[in-house]
N, C-alpha and C positions, 0 to 999 in steps of 0.2 A: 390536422396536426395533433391531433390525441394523444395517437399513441408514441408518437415522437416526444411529447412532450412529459409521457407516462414514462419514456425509456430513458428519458436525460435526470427524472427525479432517481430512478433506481441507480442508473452509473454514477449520481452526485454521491449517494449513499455508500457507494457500494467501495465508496474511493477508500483503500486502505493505505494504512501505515504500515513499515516495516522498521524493526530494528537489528540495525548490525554494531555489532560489542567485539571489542579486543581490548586486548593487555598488552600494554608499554610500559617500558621504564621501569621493568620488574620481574624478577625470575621466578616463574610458577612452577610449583611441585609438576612433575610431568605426572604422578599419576591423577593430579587434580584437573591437571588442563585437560588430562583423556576423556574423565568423567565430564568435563564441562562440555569437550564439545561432543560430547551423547545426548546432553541436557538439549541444546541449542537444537538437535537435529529431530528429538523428541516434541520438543516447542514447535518446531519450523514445519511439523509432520501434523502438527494439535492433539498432541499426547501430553496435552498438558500436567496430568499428574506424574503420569513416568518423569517428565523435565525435572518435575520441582523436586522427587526423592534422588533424581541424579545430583541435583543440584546439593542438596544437602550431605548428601555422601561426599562429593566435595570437598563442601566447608567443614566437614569433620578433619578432613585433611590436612587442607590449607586455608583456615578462615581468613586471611586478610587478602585475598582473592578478590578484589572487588568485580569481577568479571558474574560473581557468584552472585552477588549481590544483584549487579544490573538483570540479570537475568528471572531471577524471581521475581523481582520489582515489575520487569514486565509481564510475567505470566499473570501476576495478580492485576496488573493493570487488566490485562484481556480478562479476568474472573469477575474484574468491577469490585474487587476487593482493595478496596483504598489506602484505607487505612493499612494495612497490611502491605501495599504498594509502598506506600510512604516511608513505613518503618527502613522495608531492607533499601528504601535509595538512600538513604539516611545512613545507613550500614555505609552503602558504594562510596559517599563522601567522606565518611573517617577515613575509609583505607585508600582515599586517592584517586577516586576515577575519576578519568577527564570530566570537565565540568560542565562542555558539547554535550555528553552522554547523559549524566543526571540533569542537566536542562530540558532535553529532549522528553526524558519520561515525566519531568515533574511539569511539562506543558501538557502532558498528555494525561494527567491526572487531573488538572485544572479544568480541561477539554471535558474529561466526563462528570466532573461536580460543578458544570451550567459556568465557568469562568472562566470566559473568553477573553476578555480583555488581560487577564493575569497569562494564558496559555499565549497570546499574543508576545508580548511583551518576553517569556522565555524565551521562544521562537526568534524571535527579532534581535535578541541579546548576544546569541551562539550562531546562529547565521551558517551552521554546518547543513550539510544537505538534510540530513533527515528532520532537522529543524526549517529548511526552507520546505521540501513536499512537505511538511506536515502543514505549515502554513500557508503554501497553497492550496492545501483540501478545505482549508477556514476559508478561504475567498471562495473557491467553488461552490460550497456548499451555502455562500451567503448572495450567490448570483454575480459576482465581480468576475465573470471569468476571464476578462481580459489583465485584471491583477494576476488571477492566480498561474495563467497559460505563460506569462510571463518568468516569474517565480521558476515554473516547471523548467523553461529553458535554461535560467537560471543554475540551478540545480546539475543540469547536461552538461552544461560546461565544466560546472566544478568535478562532476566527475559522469563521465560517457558511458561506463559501464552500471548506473544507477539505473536499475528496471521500472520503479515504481513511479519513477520523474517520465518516466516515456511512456508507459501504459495512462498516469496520471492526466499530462497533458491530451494526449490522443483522447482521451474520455472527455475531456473539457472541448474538445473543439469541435467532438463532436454534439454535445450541447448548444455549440454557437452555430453548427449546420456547415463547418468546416469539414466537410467528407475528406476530401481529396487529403487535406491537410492531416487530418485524421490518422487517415492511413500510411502517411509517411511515419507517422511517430509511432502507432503502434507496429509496425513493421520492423522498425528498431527495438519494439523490446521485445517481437519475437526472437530475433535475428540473436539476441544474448544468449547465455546457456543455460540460466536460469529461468528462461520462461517457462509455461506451465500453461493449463489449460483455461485459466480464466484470461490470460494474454492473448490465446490464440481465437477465442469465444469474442473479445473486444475486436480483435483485426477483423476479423469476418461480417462481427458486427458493421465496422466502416463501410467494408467492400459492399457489402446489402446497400447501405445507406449511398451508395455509391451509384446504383442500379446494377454492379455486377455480379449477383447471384450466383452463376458459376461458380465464380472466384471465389465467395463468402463459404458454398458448400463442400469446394475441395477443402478450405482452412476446416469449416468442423469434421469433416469426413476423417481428420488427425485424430480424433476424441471420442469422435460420436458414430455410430449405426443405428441402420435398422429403425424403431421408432421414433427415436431420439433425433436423429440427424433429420428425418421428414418434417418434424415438427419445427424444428430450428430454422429451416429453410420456408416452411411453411410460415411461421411468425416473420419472419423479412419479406417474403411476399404480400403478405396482409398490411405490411407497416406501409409498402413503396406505393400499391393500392392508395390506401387512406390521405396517402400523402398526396397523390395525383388527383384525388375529389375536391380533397381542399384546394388544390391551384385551382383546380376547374369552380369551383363555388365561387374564390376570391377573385376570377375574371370576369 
């Protein structure tokens, strides 16, 4: 079980977070909302510096934007630039941003300076989706996966078209050796419109771990060729291998 147990540390890791930002309860200059959502798609692309001069172009505009605000907040979260992170959520709460949202990045700031029990406790406080997957990547990542598989569904409910709650979970269960299961849930966050190729790399993932290898290499065959694709399918044969020695050792 090696490299099963190699592949469930890298999907524990590899578990990301996403944020989604909008403006309520306020009329935004339209040519600031244009610029912001370039910023957003800049961000969402990891063009992170083009994000952040959109972003400020912006606030030249419309400073009390706080959409502007959340938005660099998290860029510099992703820079690991904190304090800087800090300042502009600090900005987002003078001008009014839901409090879901600045909860969410200020767990997520706590998360990368070693303070879990404070990133906990934000998380727990707002109970919004992205505050619940963010806290089930903390149970995953602390081996509770049946807290965090939970949480994921969670999440589903509150809202069905949430991608990262279905990739999320799917990843968890597959850690617990829930194949089948597995693949129900990453199926679902293919099946959105938003998915992308590290979602369709998880589904394939399952179907391997599944033993249907076929299946696994028509999903990367979406992504991948040529040497890429060989090896991918190559690594899920080696893993279902390794897998079937160790049954055979542990009989």
């Amino acid at each position: 079980m090696t490299n099963l147990k190699k592949f469930s540390s890298v999907v524990a890791s590899g578990i990301v977070l996403s944020l989604l930002v909008s403006c309520a309860g306020r009329i935004s200059d339209p040519q600031a909302e244009k610029l912001i959502r370039v910023a957003r798609d800049a961000r969402n692309s990891g063009n992170l510096e083009a994000a952040v001069n959109f972003y400020k172009k912006a606030k030249e505009i419309d400073e009390r934007d706080y959409q502007i605000y959340l938005g660099l907040s998290d860029i510099y979260i992703q820079m690991k630039l904190l304090d800087a992170a800090e300042e502009y959520l600090k900005l987002a709460e003078k001008y009014e941003a839901p409090a879901d949202k600045v909860g969410y990045l200020r767990g997520k700031i706590y998360l990368l300076s070693n303070k879990e029990k404070l990133a906990k406790k934000e998380f727990l406080k707002y109970r919004s989706v992205d505050c619940l997957n963010a806290l089930g990547t903390i149970y995953d990542q602390a081996g509770d996966h049946e807290k965090a598989q939970k949480i994921y569904k969670e999440v589903i409910v509150k809202d069905p078209n949430y991608i990262e709650a279905y990739n999320n979970l799917g990843l968890s269960l597959l850690q617990t050796q829930k194949y089948k299961e597995a693949v129900f849930y990453l199926e679902g966050a293919c099946a959105l419109p938003n998915a992308d190729v590290n979602h369709r790399s998880n589904l394939a993932m399952a179907y391997g771990l599944c033993g249907n290898v076929e299946q696994a290499k028509r999903i990367y065959s979406q992504d991948f060729e040529g040497k890429d694709l060989v090896a991918r399918v190559a690594y899920i044969e080696d893993m279902l291998a390794n897998m079937d020695r160790s049954n055979s050792d542990e009989d």
